[in-house]
C-alpha positions, -999 to 999 in steps of 0.1 A, spaced: 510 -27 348 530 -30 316 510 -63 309 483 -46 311 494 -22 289 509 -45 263 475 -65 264 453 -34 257 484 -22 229 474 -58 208 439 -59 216 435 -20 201 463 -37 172 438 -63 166 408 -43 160 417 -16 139 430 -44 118 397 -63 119 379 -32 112 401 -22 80 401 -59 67 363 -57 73 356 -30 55 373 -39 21 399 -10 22 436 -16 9 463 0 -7 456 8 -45 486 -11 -63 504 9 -92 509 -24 -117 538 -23 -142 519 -35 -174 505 -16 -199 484 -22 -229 512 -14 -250 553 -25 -255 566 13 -270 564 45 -260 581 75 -268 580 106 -236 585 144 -245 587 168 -222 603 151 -195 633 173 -185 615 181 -150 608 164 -116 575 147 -129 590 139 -161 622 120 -147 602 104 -119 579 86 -150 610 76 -168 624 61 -141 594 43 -133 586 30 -168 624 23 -172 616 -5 -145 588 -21 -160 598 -54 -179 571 -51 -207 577 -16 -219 601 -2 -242 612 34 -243 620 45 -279 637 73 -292 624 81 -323 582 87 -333 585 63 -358 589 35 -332 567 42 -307 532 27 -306 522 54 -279 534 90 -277 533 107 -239 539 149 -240 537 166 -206 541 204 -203 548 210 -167 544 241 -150 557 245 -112 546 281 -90 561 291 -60 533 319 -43 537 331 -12 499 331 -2 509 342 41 527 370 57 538 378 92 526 409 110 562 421 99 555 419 63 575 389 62 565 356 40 552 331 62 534 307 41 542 296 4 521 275 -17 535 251 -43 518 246 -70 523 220 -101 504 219 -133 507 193 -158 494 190 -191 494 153 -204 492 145 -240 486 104 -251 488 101 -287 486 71 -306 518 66 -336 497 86 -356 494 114 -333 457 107 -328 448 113 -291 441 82 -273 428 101 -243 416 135 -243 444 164 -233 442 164 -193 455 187 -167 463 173 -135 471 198 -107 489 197 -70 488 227 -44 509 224 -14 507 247 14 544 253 30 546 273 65 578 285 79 597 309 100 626 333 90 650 315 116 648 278 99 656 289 65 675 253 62 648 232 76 624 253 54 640 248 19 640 210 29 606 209 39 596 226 3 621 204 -12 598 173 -1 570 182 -6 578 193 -44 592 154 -48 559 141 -34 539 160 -55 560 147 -86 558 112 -75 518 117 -71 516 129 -105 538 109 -120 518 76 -102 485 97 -114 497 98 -150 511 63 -152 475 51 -144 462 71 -170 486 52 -198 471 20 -180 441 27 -191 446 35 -227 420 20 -251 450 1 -275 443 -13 -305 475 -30 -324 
């Protein structure tokens, strides 16, 4: 019986694999280059902000300035995050919160010329929990406010990829 079981485990492996293969789907790859070697961040004393420095502090090819003057591309984010409470028990007690994180992204040239127009990217999270798991709550909202600053900060990063740079 487990042979059996093991046989149908790989066949059912084998498919899904065929059929995802098959039908040109993968993972979308975030890259570290960028058409540029300078770049000067503002606004960046937040979740999404530190998660785009430490990802640009990586990359090989990229310099991060600390002075205008330097840079060959200026980044400004104005990042807003909400906590609502959008559910409530039949006691009158919150049941449901929604996260929600706006950011405004500014990509100047040195000249403070946009590069790309001003953009607002925006993440809503629905939280649900319970008055008895306040610990298991607060880490629950916890993660889900880092995912949604390493979405945007993987969002935005794409965005300076695709900067139209002329040096």
């Amino acid at each position: 019986m487990k042979n059996i079981a093991l046989n149908v485990g790989i066949l059912f492996f084998g498919i899904s694999v065929f059929t995802l293969s098959g039908c040109g789907w993968n993972f979308k790859v975030v890259e570290d280059t960028m058409p540029f070697k300078k770049i000067y961040l503002t606004g960046i004393n937040n979740g999404v902000g530190a998660e785009i420095f430490q990802r640009l502090k990586r990359s090989s090819n990229l310099h991060i300035v600390k002075s205008k003057a330097e840079a060959e591309v200026l980044l400004s984010l104005r990042v807003k995050t909400d906590r609502v409470v959008v559910g409530f028990s039949g006691a009158g007690r919150p049941r449901e919160l929604e996260i929600r994180t706006t950011v405004i992204v500014e990509i100047n040239d040195s000249e403070d010329k946009p590069l790309q127009p001003v953009d607002e990217l925006k993440i809503f999270r629905s939280v649900s929990f319970n008055d008895t798991d306040v610990l298991a709550t607060q880490a629950h909202e916890l993660f889900h406010t880092k995912d949604i600053n390493r979405q945007l900060a993987v969002r935005i990063i794409q965005k300076l990829q695709r900067v139209k740079f002329i040096r």
